[in-house]
C-alpha positions, 0 to 999 in steps of 0.5 A: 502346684507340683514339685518336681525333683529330677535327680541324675546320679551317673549322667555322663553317659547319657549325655554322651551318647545324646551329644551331636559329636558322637553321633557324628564320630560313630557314623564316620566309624560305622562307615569306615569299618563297613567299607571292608572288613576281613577277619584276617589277623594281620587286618585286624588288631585288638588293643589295650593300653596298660597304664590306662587299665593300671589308673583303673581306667580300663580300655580296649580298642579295634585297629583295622588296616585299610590299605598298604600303609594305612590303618584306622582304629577306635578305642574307647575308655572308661572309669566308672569307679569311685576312688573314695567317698569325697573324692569321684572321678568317672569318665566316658573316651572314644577316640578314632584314629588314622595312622600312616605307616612308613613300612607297613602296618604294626611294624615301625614308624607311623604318624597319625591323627586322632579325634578325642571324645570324653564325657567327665565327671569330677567331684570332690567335698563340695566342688563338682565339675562336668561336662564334654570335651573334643579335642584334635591330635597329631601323634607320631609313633613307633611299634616294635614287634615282641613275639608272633601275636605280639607287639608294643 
């Protein structure tokens, strides 16, 4: 008789990546990004969003614009901290975007849609709780121009 104990400590991202829906969701960003792609900065953009790095929740994100009132971007998040010994909260995002810009790109108005990917880890005292979620999303937005390479 063998006894067998399979101990898994940070799981969440190896699940992820095993998960069919990331996979999917990483080919249809894979193939959108190969169609064109010019390193040209008003093609390209880096982001970063402050209120998720200020959660300890850092994220980084590529939006590339694809025609004249068109852009799609992917960012990805994660909080691989543990805030105290009782209490744990760790997380794995990818998010693909498409937005519709009514002026032109990174300037003025946009509407768009999102797909969100997270594997979670939450755990307290004696509760803990895990799993993936997939989730759709309409969003309308406005991005005002700060300085030459800068913009919120």
């Amino acid at each position: 008789m063998n006894d067998f104990s399979y101990s898994r400590q940070l799981y969440w991202p190896q699940d992820m990546f095993n998960s069919k829906y990331f996979r999917y969701i990483l080919c249809v960003v894979a193939v959108i990004f190969g169609l064109s792609f010019e390193g040209k900065a008003q093609k390209l953009a880096v982001t970063a969003d402050a209120l998720h790095w200020a959660a300890l929740s850092p994220d980084l994100g590529l939006e590339l614009v694809i025609s004249r009132h068109n852009s799609f971007s992917v960012s990805a998040s994660t909080c691989p901290f543990n805030i105290s010994e009782k209490f744990t909260y760790n997380h794995l995002t990818v998010s693909p975007e498409y937005k519709y810009w009514f002026a032109m790109p990174f300037f003025g108005h946009y509407a768009g849609a999102d797909i969100l990917y997270t594997s979670y880890k939450v755990r307290n005292d004696n509760n803990e709780r895990s799993g993936n979620l997939v989730a759709a999303c309409a969003n309308y937005g406005y991005s005002l121009i700060l300085g030459k390479r800068w913009n919120f």
